[in-house]
Backbone of each chain as ProteinMPNN parsed JSONL, in Angstrom:
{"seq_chain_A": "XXXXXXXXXXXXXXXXXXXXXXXXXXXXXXXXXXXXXXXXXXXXXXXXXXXXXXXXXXXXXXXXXXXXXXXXXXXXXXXXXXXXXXXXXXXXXXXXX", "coords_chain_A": {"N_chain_A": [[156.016, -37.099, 52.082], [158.903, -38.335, 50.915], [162.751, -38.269, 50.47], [163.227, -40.248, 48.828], [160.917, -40.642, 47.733], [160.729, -38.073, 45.974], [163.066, -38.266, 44.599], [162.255, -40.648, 43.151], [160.046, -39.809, 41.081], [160.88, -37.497, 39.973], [162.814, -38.82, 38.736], [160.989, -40.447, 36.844], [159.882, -38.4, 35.656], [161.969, -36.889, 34.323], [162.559, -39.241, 32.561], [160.464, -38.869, 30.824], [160.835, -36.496, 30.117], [163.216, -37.014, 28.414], [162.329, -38.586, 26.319], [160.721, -36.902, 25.287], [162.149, -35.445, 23.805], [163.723, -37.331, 22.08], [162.044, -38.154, 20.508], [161.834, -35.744, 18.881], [164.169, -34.877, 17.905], [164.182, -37.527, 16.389], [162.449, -36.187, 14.608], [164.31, -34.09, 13.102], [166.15, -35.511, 12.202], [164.893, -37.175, 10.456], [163.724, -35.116, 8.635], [166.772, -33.788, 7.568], [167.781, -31.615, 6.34], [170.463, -32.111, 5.008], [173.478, -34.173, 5.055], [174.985, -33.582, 7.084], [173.135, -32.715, 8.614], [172.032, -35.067, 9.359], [173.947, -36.443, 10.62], [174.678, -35.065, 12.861], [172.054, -35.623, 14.099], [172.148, -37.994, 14.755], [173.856, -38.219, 16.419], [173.338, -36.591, 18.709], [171.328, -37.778, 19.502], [172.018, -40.447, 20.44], [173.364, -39.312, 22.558], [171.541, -38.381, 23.882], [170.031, -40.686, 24.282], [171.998, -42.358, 26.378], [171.909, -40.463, 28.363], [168.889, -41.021, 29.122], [169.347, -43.615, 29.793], [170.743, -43.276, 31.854], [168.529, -41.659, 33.489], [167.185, -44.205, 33.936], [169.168, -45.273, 35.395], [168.935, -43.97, 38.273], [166.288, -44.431, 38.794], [166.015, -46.826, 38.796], [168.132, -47.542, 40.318], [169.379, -49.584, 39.869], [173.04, -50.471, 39.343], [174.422, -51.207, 37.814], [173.395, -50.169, 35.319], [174.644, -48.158, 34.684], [177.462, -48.586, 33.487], [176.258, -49.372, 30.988], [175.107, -47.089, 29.59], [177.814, -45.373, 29.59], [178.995, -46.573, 28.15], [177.436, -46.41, 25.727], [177.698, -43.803, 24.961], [180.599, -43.884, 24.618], [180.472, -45.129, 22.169], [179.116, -43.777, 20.502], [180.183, -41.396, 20.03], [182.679, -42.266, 18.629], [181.282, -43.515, 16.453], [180.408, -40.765, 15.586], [182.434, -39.718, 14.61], [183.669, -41.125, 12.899], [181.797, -40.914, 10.672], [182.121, -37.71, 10.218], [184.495, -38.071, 9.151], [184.062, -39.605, 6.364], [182.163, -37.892, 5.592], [184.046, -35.774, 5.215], [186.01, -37.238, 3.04], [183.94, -37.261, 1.481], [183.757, -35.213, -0.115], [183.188, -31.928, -1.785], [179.76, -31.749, -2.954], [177.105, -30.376, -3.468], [174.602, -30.498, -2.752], [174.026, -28.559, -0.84], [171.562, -26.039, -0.207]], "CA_chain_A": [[156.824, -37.406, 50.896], [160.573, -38.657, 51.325], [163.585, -37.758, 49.734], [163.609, -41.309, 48.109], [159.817, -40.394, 46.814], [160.814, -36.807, 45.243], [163.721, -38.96, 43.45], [161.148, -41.336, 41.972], [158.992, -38.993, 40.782], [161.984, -36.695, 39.083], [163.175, -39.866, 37.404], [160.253, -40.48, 35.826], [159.766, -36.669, 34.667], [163.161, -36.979, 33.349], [162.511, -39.733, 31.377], [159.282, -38.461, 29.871], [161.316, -35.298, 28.776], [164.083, -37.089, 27.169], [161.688, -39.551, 25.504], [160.013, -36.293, 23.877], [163.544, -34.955, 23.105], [164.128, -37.944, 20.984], [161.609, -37.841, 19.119], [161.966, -34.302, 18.513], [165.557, -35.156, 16.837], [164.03, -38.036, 15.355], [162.425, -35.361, 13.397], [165.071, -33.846, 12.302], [166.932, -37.061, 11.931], [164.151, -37.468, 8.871], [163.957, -34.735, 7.976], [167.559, -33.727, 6.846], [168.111, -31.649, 4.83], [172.184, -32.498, 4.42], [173.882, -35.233, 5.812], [175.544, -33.054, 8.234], [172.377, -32.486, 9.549], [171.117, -36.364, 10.035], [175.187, -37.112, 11.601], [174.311, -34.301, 14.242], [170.78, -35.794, 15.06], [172.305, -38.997, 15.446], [175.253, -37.973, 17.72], [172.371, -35.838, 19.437], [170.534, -39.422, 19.665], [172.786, -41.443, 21.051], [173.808, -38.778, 24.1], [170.282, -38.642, 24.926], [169.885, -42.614, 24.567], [173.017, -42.422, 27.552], [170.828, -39.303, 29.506], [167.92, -41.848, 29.326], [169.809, -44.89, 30.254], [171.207, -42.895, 33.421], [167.82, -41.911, 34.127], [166.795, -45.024, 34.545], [169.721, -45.763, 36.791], [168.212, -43.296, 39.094], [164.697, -44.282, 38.598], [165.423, -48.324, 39.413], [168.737, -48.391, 41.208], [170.564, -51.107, 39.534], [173.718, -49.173, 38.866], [175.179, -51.891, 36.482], [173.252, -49.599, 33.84], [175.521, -47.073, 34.15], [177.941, -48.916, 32.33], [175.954, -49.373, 29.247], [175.246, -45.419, 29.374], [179.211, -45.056, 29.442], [179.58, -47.478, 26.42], [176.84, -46.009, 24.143], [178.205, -42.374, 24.648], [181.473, -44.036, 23.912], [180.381, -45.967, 20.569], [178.486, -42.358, 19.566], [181.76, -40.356, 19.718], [183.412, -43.185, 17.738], [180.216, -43.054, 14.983], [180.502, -39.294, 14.62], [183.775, -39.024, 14.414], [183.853, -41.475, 11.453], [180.73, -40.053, 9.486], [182.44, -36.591, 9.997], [185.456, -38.541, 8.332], [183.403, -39.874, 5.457], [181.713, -36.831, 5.066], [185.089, -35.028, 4.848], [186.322, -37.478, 1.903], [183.32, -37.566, 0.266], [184.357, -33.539, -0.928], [181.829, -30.932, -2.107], [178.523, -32.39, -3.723], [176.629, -29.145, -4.267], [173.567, -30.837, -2.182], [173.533, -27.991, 0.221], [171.07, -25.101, -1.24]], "C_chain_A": [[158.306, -37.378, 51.272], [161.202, -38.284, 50.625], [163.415, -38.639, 48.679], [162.146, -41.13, 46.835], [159.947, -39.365, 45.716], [161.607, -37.224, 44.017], [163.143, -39.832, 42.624], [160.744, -40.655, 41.487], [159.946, -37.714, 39.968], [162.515, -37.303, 38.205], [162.12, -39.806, 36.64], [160.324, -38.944, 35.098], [160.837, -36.459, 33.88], [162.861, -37.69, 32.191], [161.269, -39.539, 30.261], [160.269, -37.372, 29.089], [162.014, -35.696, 27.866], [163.184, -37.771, 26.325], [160.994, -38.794, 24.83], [160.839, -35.764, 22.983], [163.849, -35.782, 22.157], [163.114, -38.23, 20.193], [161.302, -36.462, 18.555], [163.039, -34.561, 17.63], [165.092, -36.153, 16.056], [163.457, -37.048, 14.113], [163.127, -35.029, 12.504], [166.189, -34.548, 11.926], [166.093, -37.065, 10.069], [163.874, -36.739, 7.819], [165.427, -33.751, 6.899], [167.964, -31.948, 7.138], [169.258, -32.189, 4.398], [171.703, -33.62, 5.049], [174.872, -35.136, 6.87], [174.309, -32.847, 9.81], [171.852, -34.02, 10.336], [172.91, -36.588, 10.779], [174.498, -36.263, 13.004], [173.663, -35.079, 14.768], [171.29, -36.956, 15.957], [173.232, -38.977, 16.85], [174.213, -37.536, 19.042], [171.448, -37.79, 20.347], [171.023, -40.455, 20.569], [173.574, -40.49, 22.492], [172.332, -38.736, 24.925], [170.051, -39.638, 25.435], [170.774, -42.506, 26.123], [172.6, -41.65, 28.629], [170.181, -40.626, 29.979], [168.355, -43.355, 30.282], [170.523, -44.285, 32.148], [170.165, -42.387, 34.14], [167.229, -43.054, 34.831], [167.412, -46.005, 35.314], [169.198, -45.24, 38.086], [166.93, -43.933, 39.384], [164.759, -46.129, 39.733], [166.969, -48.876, 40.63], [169.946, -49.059, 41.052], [172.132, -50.312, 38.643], [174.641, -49.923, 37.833], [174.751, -50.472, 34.764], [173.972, -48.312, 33.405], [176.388, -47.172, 33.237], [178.165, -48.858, 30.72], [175.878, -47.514, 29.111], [176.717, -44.772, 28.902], [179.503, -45.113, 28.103], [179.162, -46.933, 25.466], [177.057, -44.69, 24.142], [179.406, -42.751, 24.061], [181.611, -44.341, 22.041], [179.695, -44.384, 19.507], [179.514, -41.093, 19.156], [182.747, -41.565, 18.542], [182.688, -42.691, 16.332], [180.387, -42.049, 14.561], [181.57, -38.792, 14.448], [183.769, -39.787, 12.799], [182.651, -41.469, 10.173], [181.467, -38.756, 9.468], [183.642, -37.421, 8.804], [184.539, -38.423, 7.0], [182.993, -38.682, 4.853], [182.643, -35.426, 4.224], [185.267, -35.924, 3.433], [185.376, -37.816, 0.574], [183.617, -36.171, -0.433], [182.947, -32.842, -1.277], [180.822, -31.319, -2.718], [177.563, -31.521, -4.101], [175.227, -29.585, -4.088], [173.294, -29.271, -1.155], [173.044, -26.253, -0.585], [171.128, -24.797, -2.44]], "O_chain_A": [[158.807, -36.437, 51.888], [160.587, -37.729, 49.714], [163.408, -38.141, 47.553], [162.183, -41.348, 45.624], [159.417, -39.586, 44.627], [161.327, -36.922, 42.857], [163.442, -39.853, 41.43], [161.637, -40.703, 40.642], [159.24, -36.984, 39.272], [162.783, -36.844, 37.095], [162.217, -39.081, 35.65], [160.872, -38.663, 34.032], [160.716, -35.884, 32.798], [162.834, -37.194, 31.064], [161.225, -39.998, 29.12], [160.468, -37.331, 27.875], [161.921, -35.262, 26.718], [163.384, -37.342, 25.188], [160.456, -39.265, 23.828], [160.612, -35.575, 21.788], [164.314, -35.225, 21.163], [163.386, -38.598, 19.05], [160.407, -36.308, 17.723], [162.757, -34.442, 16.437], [165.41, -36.004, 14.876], [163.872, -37.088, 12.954], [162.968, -35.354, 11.327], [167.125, -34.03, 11.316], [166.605, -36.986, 8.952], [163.755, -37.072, 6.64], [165.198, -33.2, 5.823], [168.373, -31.403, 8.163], [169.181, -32.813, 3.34], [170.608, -34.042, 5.424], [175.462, -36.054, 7.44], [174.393, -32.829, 11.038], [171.426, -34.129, 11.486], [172.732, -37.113, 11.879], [173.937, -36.815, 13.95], [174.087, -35.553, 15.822], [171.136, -37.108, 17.169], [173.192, -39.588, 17.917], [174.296, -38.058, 20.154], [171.262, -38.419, 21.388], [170.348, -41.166, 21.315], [174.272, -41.083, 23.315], [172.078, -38.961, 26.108], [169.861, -39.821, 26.637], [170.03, -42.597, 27.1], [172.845, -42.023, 29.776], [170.631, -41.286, 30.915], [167.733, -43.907, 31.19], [170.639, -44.896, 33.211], [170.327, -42.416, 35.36], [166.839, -43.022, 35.999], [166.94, -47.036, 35.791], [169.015, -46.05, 38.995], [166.602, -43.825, 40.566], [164.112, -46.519, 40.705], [167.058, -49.858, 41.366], [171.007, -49.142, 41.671], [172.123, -49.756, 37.545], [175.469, -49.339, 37.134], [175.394, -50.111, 33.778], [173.966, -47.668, 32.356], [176.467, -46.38, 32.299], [179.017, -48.629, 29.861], [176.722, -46.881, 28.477], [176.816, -43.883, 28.058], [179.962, -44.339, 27.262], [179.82, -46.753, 24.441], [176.542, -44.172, 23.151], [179.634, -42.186, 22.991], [182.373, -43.989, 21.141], [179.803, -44.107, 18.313], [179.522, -40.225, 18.283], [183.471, -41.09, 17.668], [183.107, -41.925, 15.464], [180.554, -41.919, 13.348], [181.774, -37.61, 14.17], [183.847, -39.152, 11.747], [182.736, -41.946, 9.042], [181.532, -38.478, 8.27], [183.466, -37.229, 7.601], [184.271, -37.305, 6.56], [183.374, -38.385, 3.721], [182.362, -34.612, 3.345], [184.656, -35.395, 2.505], [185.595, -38.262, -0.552], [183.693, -36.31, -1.654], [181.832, -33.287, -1.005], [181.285, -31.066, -3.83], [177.03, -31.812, -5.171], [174.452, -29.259, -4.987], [172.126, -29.071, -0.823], [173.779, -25.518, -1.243], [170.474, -23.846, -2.867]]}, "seq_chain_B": "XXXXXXXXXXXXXXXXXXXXXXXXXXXXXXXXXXXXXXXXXXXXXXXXXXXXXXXXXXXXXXXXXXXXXXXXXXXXXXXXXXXXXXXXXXXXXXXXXXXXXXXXXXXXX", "coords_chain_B": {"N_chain_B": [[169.498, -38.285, 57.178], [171.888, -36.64, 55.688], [171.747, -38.018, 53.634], [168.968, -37.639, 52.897], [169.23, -34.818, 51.827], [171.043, -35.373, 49.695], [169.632, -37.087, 48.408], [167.605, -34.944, 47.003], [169.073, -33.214, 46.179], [169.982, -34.349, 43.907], [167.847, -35.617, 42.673], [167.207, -32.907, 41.768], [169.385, -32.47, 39.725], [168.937, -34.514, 38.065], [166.073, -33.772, 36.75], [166.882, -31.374, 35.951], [169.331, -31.965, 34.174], [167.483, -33.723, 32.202], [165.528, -31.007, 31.43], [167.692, -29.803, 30.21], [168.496, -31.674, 28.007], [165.855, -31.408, 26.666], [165.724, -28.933, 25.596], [168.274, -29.056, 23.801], [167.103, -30.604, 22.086], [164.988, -29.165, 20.954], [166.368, -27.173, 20.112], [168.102, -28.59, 18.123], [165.352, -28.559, 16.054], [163.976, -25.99, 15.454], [166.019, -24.39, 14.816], [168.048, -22.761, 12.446], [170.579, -23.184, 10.367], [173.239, -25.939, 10.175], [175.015, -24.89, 11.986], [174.237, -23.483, 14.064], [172.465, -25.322, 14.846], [174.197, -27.341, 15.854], [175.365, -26.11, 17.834], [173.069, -25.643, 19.546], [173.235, -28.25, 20.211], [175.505, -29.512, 20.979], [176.143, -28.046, 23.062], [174.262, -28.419, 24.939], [173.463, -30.995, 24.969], [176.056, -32.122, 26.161], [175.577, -30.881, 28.865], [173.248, -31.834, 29.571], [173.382, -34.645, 29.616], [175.833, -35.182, 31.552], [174.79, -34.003, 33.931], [173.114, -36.328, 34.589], [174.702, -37.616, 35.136], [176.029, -36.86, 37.291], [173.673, -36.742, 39.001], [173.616, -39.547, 39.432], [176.351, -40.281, 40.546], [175.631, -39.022, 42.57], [173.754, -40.262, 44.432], [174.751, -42.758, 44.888], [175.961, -45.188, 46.891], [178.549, -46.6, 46.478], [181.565, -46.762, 45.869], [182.921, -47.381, 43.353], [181.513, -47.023, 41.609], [180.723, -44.243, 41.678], [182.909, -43.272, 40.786], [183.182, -44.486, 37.942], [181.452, -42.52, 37.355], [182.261, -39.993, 37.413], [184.257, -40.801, 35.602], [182.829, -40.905, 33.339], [181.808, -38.303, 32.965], [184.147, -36.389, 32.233], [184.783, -38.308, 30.451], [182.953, -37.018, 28.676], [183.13, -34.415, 28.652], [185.419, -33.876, 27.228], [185.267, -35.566, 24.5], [182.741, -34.696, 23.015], [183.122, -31.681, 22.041], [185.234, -32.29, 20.511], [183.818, -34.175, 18.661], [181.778, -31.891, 18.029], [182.909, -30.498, 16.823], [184.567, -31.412, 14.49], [182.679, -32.109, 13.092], [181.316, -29.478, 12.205], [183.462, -28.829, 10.591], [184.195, -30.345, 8.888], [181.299, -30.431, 7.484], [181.98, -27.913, 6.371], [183.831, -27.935, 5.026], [182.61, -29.479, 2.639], [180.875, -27.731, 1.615], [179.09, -26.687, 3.118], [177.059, -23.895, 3.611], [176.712, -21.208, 5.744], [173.593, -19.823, 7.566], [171.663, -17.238, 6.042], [171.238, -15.445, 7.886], [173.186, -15.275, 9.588], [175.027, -14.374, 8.33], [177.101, -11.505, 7.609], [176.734, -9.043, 5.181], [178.187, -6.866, 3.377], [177.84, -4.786, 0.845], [176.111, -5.807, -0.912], [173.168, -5.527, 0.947]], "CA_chain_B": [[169.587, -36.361, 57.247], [173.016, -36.269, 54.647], [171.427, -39.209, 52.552], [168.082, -37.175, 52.23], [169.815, -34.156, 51.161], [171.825, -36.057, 48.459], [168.604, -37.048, 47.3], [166.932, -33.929, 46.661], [170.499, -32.516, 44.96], [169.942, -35.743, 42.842], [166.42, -34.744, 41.804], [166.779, -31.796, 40.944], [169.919, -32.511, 38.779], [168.186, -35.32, 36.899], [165.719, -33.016, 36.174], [167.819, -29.975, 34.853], [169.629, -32.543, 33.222], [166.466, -33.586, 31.281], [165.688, -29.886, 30.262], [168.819, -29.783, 28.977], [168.227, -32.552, 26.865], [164.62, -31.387, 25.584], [166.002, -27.53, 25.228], [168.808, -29.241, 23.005], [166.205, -31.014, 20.715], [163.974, -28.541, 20.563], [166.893, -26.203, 19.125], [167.899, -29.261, 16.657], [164.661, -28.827, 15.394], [163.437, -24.872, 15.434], [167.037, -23.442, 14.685], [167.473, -22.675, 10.811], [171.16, -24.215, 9.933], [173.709, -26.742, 10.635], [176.208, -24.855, 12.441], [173.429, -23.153, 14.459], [171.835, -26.378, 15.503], [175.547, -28.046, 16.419], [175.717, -24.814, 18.971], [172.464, -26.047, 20.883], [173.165, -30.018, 20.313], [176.572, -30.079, 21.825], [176.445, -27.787, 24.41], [173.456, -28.969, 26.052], [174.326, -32.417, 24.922], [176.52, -32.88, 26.96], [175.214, -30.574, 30.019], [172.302, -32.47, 30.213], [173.958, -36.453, 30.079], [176.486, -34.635, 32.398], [174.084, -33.676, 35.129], [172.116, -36.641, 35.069], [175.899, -38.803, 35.939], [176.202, -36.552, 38.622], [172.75, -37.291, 39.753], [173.877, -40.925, 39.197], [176.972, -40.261, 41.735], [175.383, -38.316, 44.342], [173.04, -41.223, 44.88], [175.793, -44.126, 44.872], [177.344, -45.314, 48.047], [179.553, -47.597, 45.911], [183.174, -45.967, 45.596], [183.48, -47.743, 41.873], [180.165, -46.488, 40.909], [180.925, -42.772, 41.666], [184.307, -43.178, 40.096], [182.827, -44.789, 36.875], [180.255, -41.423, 36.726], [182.709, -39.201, 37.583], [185.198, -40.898, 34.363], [182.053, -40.529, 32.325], [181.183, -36.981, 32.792], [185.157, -36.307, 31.862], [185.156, -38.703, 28.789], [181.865, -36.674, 27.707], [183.753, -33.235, 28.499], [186.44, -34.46, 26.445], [184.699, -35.743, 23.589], [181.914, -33.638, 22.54], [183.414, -30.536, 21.61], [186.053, -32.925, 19.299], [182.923, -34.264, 17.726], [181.178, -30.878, 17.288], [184.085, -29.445, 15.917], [184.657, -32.367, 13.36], [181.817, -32.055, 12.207], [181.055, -28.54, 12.02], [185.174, -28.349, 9.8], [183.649, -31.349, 7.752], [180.441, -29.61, 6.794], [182.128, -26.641, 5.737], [184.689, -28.306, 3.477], [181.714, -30.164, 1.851], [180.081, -26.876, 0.953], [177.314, -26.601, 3.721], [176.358, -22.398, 3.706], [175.867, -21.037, 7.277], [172.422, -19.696, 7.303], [171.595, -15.579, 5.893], [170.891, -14.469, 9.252], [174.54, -15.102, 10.963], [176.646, -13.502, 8.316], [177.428, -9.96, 7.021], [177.113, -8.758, 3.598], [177.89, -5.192, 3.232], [177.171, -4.643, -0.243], [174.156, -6.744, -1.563], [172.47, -5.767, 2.207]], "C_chain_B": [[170.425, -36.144, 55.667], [172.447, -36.713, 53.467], [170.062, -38.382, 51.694], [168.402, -35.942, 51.448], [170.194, -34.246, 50.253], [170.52, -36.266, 47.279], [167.774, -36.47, 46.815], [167.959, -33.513, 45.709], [170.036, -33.52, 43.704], [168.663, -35.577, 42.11], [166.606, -33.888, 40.928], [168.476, -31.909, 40.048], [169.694, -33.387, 37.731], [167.514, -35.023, 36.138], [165.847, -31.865, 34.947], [168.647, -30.699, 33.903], [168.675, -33.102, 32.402], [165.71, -32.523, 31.095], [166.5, -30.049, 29.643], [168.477, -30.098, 27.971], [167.263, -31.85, 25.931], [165.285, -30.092, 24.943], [166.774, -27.748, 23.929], [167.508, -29.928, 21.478], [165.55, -29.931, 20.231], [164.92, -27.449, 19.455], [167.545, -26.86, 18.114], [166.242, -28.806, 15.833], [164.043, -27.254, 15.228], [165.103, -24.008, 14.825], [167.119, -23.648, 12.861], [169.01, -23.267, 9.905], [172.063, -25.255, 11.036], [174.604, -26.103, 11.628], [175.325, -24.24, 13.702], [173.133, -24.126, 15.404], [173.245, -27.189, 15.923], [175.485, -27.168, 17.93], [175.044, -25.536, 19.816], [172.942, -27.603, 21.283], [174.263, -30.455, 21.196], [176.396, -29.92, 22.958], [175.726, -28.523, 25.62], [173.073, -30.376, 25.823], [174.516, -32.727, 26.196], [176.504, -32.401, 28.786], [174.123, -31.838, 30.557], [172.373, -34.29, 30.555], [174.917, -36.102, 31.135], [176.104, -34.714, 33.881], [173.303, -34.723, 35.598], [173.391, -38.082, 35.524], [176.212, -38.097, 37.155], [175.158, -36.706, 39.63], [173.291, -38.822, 40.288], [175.095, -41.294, 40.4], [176.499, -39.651, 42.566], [174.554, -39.145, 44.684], [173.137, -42.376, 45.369], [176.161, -44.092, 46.497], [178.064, -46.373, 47.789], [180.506, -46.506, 45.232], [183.451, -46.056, 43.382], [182.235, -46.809, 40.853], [180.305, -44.948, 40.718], [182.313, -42.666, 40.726], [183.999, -43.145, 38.879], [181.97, -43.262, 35.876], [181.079, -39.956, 36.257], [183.735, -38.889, 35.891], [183.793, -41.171, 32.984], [181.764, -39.157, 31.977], [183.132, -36.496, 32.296], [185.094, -36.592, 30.426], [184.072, -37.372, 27.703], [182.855, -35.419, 27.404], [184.711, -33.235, 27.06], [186.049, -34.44, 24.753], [184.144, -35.346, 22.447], [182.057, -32.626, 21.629], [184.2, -31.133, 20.444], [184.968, -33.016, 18.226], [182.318, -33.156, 16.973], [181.992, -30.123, 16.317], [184.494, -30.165, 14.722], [183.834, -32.174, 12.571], [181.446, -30.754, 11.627], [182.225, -28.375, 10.383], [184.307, -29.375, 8.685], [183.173, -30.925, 6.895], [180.857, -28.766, 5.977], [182.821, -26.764, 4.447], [183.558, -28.703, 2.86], [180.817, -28.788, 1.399], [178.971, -26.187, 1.784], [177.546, -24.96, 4.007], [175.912, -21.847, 5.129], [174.559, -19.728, 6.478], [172.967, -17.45, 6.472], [172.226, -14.953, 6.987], [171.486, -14.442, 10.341], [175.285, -14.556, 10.14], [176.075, -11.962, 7.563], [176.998, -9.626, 5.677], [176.687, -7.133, 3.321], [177.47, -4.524, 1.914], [175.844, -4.515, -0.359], [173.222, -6.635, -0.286], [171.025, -5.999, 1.707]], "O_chain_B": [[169.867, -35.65, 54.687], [172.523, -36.084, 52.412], [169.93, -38.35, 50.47], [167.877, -35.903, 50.335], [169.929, -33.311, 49.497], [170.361, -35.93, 46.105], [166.981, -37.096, 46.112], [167.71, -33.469, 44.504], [169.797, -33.075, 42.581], [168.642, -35.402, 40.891], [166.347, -33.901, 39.725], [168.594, -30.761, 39.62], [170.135, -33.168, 36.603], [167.629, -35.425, 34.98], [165.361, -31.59, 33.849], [168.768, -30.185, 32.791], [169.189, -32.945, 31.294], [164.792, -32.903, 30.368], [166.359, -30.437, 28.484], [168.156, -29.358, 27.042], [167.527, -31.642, 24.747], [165.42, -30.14, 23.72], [166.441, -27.085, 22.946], [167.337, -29.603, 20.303], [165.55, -29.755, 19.013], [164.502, -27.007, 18.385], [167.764, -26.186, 17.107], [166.408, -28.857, 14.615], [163.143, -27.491, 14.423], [164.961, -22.858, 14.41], [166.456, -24.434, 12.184], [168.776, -23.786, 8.813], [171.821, -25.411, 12.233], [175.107, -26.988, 12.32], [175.901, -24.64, 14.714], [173.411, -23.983, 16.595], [172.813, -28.002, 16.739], [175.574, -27.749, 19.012], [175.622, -26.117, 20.735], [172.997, -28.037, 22.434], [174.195, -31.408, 21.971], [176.381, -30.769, 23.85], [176.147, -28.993, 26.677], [172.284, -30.875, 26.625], [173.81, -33.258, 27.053], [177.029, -33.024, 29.709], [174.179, -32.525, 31.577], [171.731, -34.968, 31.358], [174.845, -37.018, 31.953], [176.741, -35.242, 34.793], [172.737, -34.588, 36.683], [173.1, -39.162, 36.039], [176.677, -38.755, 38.086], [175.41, -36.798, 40.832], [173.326, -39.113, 41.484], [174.977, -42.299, 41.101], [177.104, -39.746, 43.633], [174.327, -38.793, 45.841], [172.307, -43.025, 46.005], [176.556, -43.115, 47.134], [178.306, -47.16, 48.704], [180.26, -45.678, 44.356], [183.888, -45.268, 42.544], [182.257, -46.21, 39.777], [180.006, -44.45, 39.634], [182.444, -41.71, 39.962], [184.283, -42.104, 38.287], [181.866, -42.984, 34.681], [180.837, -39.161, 35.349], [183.957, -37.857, 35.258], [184.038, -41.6, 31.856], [181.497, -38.838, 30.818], [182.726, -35.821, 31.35], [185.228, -35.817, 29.48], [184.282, -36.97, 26.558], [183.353, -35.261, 26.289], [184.516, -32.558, 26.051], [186.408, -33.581, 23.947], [184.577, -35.447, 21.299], [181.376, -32.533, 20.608], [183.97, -30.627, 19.346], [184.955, -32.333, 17.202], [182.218, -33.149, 15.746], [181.742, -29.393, 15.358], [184.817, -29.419, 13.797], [184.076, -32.049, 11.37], [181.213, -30.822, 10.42], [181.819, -27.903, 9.321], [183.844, -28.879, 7.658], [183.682, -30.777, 5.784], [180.321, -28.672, 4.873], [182.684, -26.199, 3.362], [183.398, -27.749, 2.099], [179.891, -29.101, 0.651], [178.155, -25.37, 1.356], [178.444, -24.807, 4.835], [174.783, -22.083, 5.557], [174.587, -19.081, 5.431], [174.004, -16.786, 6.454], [173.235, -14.257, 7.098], [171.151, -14.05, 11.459], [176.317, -14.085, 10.618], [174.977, -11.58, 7.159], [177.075, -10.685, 5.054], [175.648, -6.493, 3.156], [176.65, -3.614, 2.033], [174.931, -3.725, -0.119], [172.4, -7.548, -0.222], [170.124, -6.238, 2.511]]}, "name": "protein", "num_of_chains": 2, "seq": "XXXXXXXXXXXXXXXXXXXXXXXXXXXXXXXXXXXXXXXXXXXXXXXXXXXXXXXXXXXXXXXXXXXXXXXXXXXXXXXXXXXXXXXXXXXXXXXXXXXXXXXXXXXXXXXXXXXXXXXXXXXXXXXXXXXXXXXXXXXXXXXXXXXXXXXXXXXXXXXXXXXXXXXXXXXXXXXXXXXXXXXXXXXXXXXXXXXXXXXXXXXXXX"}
């Protein structure tokens, strides 16, 4: 077994874990309760999505996909910054307990 | 010899960077509130996309490619903690209650 084999074979295991990790947050993506809690999952969502996407730079190589990994951590710090906004001017709603 | 080395380091940080990841879901989803579940989501957030760009450069022998991983694991550093902290200040103005079983109450115990 080669170095290059141990790295196949770690990619994949990677991407099995994150792929149970997100749907673990999808859970709590659905189930809520606030809307502090579904911004988290998503923020949570979209750094894994960028994990996943850099696993499978590892896994195949092609290192263009690092890129996109870059971008969709970038666009997920953008998103939760402006749901935290939103969430700030929507003011107290008396949803939480 | 150097190259196979690299790629064992590279393993096993792809790896630990996917615990991370699951450890973080798992405490979105078992922890009991929001400010609670921010704690595991960020930190190991951004350990575990972190570790798996440094896998991503220790594997490169393209100069731009390591550079690119290197100004990713930065932006994340960077980032993250803004977000968690936005959101956490957000929540709180909006009313959200941290759980019983992180605060005090000397009275009504």
């Amino acid at each position: 077994m080669t170095g290059a084999d141990v790295l196949l074979w770690s990619a994949d295991i990677a991407i099995a874990l994150l792929l149970v990790a997100m749907l673990l947050v999808i859970v709590r993506l659905a189930r809520g309760p606030n809307l502090g809690d579904r911004i988290m999952a998503l923020d949570t969502l979209t750094m894994l999505a960028a994990g996943l996407i850099g696993a499978l730079t590892v896994r195949t190589g092609l290192e263009l996909y690092l890129d996109i990994a870059i971008a969709i951590a970038l666009v997920g710090f953008l998103s939760t910054v402006a749901l935290a906004r939103y969430l700030l001017s929507r003011g107290k709603t008396g949803e939480s307990r | 010899m150097i190259e196979t080395l690299l790629q064992y380091l590279a393993a096993v940080a792809v790896l630990s960077g996917a615990v991370f990841g699951l450890l973080a879901a798992i405490g979105i989803v078992r922890l009991p509130d929001l400010y609670t579940r921010l704690h595991a989501a960020s930190k190991a957030g951004v350990v575990g996309t972190g570790l798996i760009l440094i896998a991503v450069a220790l594997i490169s022998t393209d100069g731009a490619v390591i550079l690119r991983a290197i100004l990713g694991i930065f932006f994340l550093l960077l980032s993250t903690p803004i977000a968690a902290h936005l959101l956490a200040r957000a929540a709180y103005k909006a009313g959200e209650l941290p759980t019983v079983a992180t605060t005090i109450e000397d009275i009504d115990g």
